[in-house]
Backbone as a chain_set.jsonl record, in Angstrom:
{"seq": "XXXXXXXXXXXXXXXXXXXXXXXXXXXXXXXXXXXXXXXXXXXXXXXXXXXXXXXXXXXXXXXXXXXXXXXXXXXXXXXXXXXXXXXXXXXXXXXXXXXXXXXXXXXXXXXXXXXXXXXXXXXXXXXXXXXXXXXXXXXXXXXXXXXXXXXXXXXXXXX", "coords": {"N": [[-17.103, 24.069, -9.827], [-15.678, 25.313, -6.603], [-13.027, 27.04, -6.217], [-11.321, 25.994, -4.315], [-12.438, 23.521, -3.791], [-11.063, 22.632, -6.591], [-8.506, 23.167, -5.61], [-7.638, 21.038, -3.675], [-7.933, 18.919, -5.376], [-5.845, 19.507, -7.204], [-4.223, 19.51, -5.6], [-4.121, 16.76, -4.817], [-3.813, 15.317, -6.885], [-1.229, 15.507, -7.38], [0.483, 14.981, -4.966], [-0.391, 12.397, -5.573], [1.381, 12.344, -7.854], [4.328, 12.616, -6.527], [4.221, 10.929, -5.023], [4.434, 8.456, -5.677], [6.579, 8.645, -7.168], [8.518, 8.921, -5.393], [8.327, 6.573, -3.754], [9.04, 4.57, -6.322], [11.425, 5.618, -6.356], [12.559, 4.471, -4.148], [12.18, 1.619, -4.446], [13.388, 0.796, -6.76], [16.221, 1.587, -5.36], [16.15, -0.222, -3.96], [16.177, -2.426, -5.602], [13.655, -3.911, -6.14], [10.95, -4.767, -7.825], [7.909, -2.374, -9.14], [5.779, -3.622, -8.351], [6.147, -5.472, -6.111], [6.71, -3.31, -4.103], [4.399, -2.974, -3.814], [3.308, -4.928, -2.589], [4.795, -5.197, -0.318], [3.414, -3.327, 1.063], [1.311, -3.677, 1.352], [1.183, -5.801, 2.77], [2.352, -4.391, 5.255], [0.13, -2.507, 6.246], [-1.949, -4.661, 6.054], [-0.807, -6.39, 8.351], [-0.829, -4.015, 10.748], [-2.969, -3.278, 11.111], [-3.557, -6.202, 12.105], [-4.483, -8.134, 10.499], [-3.284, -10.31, 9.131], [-2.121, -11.032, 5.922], [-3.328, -13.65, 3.896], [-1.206, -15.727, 1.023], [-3.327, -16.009, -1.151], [-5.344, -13.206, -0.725], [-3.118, -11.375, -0.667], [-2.649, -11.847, -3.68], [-5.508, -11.226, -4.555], [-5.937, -8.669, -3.734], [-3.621, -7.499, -4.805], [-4.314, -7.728, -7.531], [-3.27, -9.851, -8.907], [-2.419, -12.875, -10.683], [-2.116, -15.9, -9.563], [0.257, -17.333, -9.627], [1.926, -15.31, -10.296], [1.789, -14.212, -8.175], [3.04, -15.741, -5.886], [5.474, -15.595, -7.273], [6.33, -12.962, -6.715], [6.421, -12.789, -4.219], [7.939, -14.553, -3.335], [10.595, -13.932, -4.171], [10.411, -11.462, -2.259], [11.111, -12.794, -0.1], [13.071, -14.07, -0.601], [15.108, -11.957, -0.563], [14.824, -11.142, 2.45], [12.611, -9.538, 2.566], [9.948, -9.994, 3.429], [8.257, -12.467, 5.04], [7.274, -15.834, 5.602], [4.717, -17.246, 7.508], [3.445, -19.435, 9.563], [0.267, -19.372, 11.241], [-1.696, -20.07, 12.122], [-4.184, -22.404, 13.44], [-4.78, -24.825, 11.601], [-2.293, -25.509, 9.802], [-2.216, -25.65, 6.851], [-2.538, -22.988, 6.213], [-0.922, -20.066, 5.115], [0.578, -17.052, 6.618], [1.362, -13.677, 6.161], [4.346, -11.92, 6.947], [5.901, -9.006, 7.257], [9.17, -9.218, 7.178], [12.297, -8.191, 9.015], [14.725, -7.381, 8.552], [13.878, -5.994, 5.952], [12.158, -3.858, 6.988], [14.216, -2.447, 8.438], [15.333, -1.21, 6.424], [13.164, 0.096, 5.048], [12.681, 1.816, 7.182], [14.962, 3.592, 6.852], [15.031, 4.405, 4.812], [12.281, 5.843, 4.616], [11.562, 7.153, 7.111], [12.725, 10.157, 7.607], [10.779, 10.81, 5.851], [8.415, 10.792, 7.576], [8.856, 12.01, 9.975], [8.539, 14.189, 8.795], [6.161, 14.539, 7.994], [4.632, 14.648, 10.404], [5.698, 16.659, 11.613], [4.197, 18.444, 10.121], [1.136, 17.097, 10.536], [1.124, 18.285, 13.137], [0.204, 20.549, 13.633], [-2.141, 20.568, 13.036], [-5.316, 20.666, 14.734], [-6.866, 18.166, 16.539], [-9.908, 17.372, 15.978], [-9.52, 18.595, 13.317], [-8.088, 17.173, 12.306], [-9.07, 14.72, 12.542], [-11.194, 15.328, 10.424], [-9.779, 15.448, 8.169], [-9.233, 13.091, 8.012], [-11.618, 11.738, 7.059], [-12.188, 12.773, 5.09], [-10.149, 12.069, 3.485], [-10.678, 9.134, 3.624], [-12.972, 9.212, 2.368], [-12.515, 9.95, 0.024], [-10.92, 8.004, -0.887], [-12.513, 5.663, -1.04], [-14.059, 6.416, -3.364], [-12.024, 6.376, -5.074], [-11.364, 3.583, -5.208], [-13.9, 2.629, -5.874], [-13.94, 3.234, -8.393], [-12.426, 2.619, -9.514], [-13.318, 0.016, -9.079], [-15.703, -0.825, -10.575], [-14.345, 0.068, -13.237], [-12.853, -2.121, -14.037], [-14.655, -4.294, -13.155], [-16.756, -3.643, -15.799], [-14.445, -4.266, -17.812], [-13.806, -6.718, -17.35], [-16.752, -7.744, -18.239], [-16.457, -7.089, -20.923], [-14.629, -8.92, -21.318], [-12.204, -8.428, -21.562]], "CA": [[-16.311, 23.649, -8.686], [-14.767, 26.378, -5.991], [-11.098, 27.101, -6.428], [-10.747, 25.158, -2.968], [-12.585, 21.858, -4.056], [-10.162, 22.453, -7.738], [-7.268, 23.157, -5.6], [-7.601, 20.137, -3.227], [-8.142, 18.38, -6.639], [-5.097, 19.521, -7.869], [-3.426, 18.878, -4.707], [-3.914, 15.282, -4.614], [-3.305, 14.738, -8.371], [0.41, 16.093, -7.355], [0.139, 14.475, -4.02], [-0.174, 10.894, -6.037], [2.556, 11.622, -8.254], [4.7, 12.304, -5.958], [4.237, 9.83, -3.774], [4.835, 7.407, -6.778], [8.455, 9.294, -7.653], [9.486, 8.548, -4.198], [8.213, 4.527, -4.198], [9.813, 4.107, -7.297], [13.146, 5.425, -6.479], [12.597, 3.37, -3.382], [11.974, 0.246, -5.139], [15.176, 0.95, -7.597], [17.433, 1.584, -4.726], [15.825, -1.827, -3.401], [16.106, -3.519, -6.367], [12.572, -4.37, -6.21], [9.945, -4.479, -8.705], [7.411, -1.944, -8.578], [4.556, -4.463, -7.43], [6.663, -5.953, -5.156], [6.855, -2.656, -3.415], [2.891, -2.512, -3.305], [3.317, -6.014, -1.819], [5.302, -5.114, 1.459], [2.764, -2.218, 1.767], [-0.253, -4.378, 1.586], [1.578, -6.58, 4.157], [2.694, -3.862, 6.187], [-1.398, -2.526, 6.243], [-2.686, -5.682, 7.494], [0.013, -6.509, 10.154], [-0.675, -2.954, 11.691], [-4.802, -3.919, 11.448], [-3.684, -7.391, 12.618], [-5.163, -9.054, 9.949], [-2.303, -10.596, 7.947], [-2.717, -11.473, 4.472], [-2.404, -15.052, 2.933], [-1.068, -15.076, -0.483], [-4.558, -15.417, -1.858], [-5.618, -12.405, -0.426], [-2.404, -10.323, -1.363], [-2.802, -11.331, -4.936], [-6.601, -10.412, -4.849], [-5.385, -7.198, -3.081], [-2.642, -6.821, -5.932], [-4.747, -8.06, -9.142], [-2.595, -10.661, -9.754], [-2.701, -14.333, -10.537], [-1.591, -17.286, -8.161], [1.639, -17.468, -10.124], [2.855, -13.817, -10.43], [1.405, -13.666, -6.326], [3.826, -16.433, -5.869], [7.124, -14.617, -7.763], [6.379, -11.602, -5.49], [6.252, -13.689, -2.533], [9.204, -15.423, -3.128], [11.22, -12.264, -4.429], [10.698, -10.717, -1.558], [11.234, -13.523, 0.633], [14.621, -14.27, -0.97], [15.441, -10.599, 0.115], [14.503, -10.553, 3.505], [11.856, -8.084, 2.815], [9.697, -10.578, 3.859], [8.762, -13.656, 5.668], [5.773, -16.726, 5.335], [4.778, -18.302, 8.08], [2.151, -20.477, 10.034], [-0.089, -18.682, 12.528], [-2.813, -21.005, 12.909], [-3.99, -24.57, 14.05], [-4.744, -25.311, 10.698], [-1.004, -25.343, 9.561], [-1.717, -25.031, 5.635], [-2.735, -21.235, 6.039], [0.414, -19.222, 5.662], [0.353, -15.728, 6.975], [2.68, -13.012, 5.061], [4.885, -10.996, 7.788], [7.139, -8.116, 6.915], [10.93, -9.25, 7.142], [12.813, -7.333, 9.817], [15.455, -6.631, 7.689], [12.96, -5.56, 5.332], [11.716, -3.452, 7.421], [15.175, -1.675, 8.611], [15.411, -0.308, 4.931], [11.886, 1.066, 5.082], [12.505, 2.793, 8.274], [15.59, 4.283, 7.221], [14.618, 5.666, 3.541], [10.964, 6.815, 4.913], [11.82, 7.587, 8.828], [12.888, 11.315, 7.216], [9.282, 11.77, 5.823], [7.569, 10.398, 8.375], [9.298, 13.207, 10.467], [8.574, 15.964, 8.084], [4.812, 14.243, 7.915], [4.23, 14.342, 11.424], [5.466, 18.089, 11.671], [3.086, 18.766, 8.999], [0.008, 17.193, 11.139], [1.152, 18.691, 14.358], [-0.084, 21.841, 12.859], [-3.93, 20.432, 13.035], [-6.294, 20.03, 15.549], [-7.524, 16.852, 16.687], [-11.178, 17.787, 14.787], [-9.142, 18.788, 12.305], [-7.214, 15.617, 11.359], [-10.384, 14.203, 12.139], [-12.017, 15.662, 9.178], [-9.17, 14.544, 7.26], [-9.269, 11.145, 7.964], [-13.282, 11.136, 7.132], [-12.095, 13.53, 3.677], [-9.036, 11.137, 2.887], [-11.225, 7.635, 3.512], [-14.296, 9.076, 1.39], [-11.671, 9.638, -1.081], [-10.071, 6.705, -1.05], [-13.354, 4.64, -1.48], [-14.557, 6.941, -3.997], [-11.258, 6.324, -6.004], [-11.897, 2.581, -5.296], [-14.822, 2.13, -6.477], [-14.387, 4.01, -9.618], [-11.715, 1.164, -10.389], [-13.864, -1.303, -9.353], [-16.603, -0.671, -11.714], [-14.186, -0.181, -14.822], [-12.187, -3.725, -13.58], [-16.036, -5.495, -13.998], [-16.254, -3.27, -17.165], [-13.207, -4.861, -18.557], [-14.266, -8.318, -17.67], [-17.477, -8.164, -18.982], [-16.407, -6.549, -21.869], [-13.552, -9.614, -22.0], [-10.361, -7.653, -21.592]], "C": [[-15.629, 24.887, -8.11], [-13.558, 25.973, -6.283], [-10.675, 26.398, -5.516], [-10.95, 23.911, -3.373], [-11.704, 21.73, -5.58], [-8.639, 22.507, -7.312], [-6.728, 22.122, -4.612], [-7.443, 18.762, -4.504], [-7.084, 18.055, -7.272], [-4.126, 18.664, -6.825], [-3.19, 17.248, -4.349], [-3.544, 14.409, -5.842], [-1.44, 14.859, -8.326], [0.759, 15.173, -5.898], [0.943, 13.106, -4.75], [1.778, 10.765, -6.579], [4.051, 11.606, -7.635], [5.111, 11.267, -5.259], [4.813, 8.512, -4.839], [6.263, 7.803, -6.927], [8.796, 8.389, -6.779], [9.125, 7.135, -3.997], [8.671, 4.326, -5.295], [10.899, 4.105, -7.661], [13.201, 4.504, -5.245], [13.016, 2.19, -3.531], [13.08, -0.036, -5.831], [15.921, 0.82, -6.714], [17.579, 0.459, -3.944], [16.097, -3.107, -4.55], [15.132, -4.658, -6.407], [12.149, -4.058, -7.405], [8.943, -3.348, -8.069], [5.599, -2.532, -7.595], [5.529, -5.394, -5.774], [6.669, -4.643, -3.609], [5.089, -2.218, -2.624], [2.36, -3.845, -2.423], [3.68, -5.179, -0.385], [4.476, -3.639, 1.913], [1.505, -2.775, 2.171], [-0.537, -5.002, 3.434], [1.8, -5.725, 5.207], [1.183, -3.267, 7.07], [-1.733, -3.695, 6.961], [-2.364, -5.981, 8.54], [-0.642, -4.781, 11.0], [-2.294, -2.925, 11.832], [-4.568, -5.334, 12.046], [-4.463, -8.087, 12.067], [-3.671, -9.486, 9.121], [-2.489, -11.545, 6.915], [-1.87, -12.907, 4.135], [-1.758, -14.624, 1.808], [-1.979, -14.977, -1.275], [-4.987, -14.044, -1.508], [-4.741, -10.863, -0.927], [-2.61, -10.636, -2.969], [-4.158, -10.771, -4.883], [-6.441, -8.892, -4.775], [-4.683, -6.693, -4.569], [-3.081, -6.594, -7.308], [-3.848, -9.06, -9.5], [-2.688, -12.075, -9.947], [-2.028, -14.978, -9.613], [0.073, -16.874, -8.731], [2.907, -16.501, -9.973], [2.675, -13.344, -8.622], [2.54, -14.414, -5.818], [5.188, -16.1, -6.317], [7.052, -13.705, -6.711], [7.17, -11.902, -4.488], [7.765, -14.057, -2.401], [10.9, -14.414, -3.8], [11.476, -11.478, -3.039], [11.252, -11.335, -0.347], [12.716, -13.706, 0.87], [15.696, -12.932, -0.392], [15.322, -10.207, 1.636], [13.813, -9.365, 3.63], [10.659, -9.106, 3.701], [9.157, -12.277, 4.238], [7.27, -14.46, 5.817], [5.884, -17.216, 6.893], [3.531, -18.834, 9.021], [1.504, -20.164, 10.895], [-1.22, -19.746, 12.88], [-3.17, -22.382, 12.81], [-4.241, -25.046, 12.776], [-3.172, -24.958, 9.598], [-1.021, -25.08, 7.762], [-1.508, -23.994, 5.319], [-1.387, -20.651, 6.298], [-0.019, -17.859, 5.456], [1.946, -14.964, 6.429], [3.183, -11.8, 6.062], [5.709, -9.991, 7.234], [8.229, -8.727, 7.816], [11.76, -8.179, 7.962], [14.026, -6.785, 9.046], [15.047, -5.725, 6.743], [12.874, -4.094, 5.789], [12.509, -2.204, 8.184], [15.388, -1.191, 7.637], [14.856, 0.335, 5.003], [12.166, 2.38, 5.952], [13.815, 3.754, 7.884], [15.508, 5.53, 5.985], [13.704, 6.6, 3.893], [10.863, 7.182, 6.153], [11.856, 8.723, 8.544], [11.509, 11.699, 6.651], [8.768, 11.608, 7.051], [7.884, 11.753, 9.646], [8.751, 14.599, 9.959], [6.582, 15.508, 7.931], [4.209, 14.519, 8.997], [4.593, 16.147, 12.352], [4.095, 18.852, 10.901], [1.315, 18.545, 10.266], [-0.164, 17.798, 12.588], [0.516, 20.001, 14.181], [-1.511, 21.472, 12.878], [-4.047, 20.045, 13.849], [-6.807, 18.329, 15.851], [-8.662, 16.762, 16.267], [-10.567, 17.966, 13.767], [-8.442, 17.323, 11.431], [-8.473, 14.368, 11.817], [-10.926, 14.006, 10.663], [-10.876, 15.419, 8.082], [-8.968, 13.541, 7.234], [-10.401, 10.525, 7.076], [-12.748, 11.724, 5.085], [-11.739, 12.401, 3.012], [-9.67, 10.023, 2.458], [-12.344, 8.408, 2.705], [-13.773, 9.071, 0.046], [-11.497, 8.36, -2.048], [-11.033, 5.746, -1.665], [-14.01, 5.347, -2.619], [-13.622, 6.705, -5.913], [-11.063, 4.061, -6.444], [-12.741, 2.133, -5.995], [-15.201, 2.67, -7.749], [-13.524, 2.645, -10.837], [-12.22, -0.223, -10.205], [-14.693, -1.847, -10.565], [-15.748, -0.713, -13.359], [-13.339, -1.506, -14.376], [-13.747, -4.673, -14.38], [-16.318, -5.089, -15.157], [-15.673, -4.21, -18.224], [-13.687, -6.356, -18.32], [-15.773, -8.643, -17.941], [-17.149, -7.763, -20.454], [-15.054, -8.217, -23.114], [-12.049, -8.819, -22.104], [-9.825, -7.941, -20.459]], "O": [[-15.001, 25.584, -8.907], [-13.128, 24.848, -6.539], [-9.524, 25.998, -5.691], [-10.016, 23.111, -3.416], [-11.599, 20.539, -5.876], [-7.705, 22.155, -8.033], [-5.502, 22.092, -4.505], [-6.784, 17.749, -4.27], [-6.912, 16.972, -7.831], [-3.507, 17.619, -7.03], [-2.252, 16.733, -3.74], [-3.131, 13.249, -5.872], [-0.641, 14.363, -9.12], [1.756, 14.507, -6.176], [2.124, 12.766, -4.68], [2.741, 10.061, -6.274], [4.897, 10.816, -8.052], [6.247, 10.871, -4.999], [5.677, 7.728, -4.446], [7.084, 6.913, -6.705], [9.267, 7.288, -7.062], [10.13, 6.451, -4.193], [8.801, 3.106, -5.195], [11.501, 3.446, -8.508], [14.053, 3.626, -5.374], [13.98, 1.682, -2.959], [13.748, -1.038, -5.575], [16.643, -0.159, -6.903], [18.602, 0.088, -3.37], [16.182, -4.321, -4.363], [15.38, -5.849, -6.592], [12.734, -3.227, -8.099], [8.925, -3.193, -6.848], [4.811, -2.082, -6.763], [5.137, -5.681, -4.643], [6.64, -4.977, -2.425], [4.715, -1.609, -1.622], [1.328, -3.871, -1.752], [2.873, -4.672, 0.394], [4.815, -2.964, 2.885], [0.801, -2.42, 3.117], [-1.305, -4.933, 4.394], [1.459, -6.205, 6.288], [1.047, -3.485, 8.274], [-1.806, -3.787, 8.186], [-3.052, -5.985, 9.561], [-0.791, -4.944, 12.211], [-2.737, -2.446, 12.875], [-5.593, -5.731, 12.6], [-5.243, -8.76, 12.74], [-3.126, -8.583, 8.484], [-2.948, -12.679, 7.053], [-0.683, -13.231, 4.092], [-1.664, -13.433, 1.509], [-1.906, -14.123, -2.159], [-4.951, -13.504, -2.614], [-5.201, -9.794, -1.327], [-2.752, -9.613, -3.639], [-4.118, -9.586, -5.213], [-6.778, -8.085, -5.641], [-5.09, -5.768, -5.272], [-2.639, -5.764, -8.102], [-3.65, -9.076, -10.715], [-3.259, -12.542, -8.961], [-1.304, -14.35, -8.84], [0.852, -16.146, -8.115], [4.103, -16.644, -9.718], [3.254, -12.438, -8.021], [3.25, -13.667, -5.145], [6.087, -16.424, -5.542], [7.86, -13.804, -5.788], [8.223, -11.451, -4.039], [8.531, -13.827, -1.465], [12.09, -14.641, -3.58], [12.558, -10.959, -2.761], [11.837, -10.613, 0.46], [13.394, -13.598, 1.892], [16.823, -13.063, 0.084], [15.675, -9.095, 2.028], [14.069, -8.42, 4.376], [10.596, -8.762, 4.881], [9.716, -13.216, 3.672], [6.25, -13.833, 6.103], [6.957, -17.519, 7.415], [2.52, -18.153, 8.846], [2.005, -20.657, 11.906], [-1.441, -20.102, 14.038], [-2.576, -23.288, 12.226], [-3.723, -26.163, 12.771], [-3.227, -24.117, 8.701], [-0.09, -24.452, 7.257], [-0.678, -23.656, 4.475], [-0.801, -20.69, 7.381], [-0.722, -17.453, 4.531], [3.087, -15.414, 6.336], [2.533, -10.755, 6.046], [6.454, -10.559, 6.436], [8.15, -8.715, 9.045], [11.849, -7.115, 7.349], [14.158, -5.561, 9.026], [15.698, -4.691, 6.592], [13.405, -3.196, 5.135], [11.908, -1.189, 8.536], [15.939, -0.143, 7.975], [15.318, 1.474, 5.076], [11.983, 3.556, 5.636], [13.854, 4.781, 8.562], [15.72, 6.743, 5.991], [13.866, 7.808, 3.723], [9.757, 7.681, 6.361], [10.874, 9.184, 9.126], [11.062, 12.813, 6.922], [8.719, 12.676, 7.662], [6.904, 12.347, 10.095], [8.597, 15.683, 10.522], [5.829, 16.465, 7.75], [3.011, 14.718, 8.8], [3.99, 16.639, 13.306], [3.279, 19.673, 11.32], [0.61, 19.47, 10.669], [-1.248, 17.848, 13.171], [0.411, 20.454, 15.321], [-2.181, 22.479, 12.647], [-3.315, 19.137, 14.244], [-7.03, 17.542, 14.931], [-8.741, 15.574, 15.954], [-11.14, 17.341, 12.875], [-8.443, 16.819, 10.308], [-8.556, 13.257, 11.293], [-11.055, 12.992, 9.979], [-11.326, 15.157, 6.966], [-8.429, 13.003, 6.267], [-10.397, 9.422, 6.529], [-13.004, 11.047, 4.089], [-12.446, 11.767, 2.229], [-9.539, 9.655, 1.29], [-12.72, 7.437, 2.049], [-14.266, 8.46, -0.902], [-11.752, 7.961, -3.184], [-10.682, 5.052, -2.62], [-14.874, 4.557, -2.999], [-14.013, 6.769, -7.079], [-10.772, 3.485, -7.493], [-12.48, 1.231, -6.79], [-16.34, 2.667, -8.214], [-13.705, 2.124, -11.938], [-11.871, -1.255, -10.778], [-14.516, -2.839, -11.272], [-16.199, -1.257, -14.367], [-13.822, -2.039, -15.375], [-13.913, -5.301, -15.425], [-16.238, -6.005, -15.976], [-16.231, -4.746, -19.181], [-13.912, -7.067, -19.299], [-16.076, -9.835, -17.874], [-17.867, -8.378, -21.242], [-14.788, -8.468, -24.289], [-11.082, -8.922, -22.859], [-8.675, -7.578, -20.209]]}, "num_chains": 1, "name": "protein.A"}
């Protein structure tokens, strides 16, 4: 491996944990759980694709059962992180919104990266943050599908 593809390597292994520090003091200073915090990100993801997630879908998303998808839900609900409610003609389907209050926390802990993130990409080309979008997403599905495979693993194996 070049020192570039070992130091991109490294860079995203430091990258992660990072990024974990800072969601986890997040989550503490929220007095969230730390799945709860991968909840209102899931939710925040589909609202901004305009797909918004039932609660089947966020537990599939999360790994979790009906039950523990359901604590989340209602955890976060109780908090005003966020909010259920009925988007279509078939009224059983409930759609999972981010909580505006919710959502004034977010913006005010991570508004300061998002600043220092957005200096950061101003600094690349439009080809350039191109080719990191195409890097990032081959990534991403690459790191996907490495946990998909040991997930079916584990349940054929029975674990």
């Amino acid at each position: 491996m070049s020192d570039v593809r070992q130091d991109v390597v490294d860079l995203l292994q430091r990258y992660t944990i990072e990024a974990q520090r800072l969601a986890h003091d997040f989550a503490g200073r929220q007095g969230l759980h730390f799945t709860d915090l991968q909840a209102l990100i899931a939710v925040m993801h589909a609202e901004r694709l305009d797909t918004p997630l039932t609660p089947g879908r966020l537990g599939e998303t999360l790994g979790l059962s009906s039950g523990a998808t359901t604590a989340v839900i209602d955890r976060l609900e109780r908090d005003g992180h966020l909010r259920r409610t009925r988007e279509s003609a078939d009224r059983r389907v409930v759609h999972l919104r981010y909580g505006a209050p919710g959502m004034e926390v977010a913006k005010a802990f991570f508004g300061p990266l998002g600043a220092r993130s957005q200096v950061v990409m101003d600094e690349f080309s439009p080809g350039e943050m191109e080719t990191v979008r195409r890097f990032m997403g081959g990534m991403l599905e690459a790191l996907t599908e490495h946990h998909r495979e040991l997930r079916a693993g584990d349940a054929e194996a029975g674990r």
